[in-house]
C-alpha atoms as a printed R data frame, in Angstrom:
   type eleno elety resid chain resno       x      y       z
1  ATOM     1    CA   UNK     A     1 140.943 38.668  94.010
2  ATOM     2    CA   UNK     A     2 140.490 35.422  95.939
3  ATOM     3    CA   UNK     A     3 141.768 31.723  94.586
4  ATOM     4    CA   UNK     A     4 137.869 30.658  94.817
5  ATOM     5    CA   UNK     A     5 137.164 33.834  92.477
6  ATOM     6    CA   UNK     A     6 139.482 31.862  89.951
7  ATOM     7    CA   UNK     A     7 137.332 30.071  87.187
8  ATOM     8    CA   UNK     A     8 137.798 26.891  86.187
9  ATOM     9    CA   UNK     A     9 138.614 27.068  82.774
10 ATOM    10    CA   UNK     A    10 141.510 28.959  81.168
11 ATOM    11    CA   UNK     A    11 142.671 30.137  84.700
12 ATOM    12    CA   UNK     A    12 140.566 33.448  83.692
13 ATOM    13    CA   UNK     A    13 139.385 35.505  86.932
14 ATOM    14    CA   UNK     A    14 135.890 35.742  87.464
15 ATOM    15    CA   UNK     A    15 135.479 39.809  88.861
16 ATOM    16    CA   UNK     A    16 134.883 40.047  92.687
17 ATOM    17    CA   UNK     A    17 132.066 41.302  94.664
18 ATOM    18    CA   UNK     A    18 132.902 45.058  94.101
19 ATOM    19    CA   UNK     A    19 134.318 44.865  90.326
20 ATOM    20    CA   UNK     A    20 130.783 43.234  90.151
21 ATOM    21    CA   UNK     A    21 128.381 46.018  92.104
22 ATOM    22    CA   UNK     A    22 130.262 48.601  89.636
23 ATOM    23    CA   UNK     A    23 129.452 46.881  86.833
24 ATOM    24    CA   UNK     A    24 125.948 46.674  87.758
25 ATOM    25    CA   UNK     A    25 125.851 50.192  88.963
26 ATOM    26    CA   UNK     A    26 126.671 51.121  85.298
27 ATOM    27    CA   UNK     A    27 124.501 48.982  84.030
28 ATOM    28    CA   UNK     A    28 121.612 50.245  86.433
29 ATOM    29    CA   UNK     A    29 122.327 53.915  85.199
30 ATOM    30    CA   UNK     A    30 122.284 52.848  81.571
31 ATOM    31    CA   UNK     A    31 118.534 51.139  81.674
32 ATOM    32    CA   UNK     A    32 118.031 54.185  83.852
33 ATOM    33    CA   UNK     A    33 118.818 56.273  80.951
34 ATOM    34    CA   UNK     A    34 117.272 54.358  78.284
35 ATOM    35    CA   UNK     A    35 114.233 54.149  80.364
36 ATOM    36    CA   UNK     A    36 113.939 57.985  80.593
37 ATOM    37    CA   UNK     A    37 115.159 58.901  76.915
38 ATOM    38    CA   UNK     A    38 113.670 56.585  75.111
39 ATOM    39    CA   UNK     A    39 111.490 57.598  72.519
40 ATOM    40    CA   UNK     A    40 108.405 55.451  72.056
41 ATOM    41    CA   UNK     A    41 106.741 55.554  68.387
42 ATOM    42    CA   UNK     A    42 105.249 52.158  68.474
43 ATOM    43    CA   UNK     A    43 104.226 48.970  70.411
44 ATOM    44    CA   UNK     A    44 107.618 46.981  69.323
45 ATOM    45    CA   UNK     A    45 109.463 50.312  70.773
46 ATOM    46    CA   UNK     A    46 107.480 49.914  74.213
47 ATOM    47    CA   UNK     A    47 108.204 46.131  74.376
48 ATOM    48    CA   UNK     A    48 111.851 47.299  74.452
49 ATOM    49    CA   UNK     A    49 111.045 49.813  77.047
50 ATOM    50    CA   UNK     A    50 109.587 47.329  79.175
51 ATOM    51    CA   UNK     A    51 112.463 44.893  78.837
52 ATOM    52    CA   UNK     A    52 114.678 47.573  79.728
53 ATOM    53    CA   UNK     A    53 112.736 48.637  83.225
54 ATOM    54    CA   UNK     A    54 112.791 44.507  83.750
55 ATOM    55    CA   UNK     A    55 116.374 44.634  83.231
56 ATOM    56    CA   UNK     A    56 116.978 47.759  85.288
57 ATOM    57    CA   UNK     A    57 114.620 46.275  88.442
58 ATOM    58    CA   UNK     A    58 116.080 42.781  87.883
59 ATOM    59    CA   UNK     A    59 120.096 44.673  88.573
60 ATOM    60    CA   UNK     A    60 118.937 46.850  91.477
61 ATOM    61    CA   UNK     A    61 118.091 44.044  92.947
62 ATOM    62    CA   UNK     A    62 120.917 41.704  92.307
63 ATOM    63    CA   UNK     A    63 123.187 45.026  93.729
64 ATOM    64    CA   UNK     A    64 120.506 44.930  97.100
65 ATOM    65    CA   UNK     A    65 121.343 41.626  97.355
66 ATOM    66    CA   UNK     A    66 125.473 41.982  97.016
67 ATOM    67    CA   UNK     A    67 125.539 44.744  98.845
68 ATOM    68    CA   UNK     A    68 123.625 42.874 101.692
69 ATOM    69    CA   UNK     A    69 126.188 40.146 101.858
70 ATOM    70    CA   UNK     A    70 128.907 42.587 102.356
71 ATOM    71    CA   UNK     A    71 127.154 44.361 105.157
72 ATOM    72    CA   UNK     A    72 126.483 40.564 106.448
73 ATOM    73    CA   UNK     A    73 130.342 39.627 106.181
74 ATOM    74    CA   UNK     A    74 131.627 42.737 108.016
75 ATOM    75    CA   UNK     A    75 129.032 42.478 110.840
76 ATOM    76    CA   UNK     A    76 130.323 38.786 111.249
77 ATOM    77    CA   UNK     A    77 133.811 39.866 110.572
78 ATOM    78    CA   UNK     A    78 133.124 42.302 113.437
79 ATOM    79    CA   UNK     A    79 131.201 39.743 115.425
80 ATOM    80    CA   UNK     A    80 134.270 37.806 115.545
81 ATOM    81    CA   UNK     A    81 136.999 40.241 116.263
82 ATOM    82    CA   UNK     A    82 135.012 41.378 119.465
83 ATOM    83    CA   UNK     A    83 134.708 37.583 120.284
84 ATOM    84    CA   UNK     A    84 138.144 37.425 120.479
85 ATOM    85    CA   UNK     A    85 138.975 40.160 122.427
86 ATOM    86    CA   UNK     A    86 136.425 41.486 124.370
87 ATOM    87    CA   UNK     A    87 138.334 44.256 126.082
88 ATOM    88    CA   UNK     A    88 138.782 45.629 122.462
89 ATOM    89    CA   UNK     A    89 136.491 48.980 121.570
């Protein structure tokens, strides 16, 4: 884990980028879950339904999103390596 990952209180470590897409996997497969097993007897037990497919959209999308920027930083990674040395494969 980086020095910038480092929070500023307490000198606790915030998780990095792939501690953080695991968490979110888990938490994608767990409103997954709750989504398909939940049983719905009445309109307060659909509300929670619904909060739980908002929840489960609203972490896909935040793990799109990380996963993006890693692509993005190993394509520029890359970028840069062959900038360097062209003659390189």
């Amino acid at each position: 884990m980086s020095a910038d990952n480092a929070s500023a209180g307490g000198g606790a470590e915030l998780p990095d980028r792939d501690e953080i897409l695991s968490l979110l996997e888990d938490g994608i497969r767990e409103a997954h879950r709750k989504v398909q097993e939940g049983r719905v007897y009445d309109a307060e037990n659909e509300k929670v339904r619904i909060k739980w497919i908002r929840a489960l959209a609203y972490a896909a999308n935040v793990h799109r999103q990380l996963q993006n920027d890693r692509d993005l930083e190993e394509l520029s990674e890359r970028l840069e390596a062959l900038e360097e040395d062209p003659d390189a494969p």
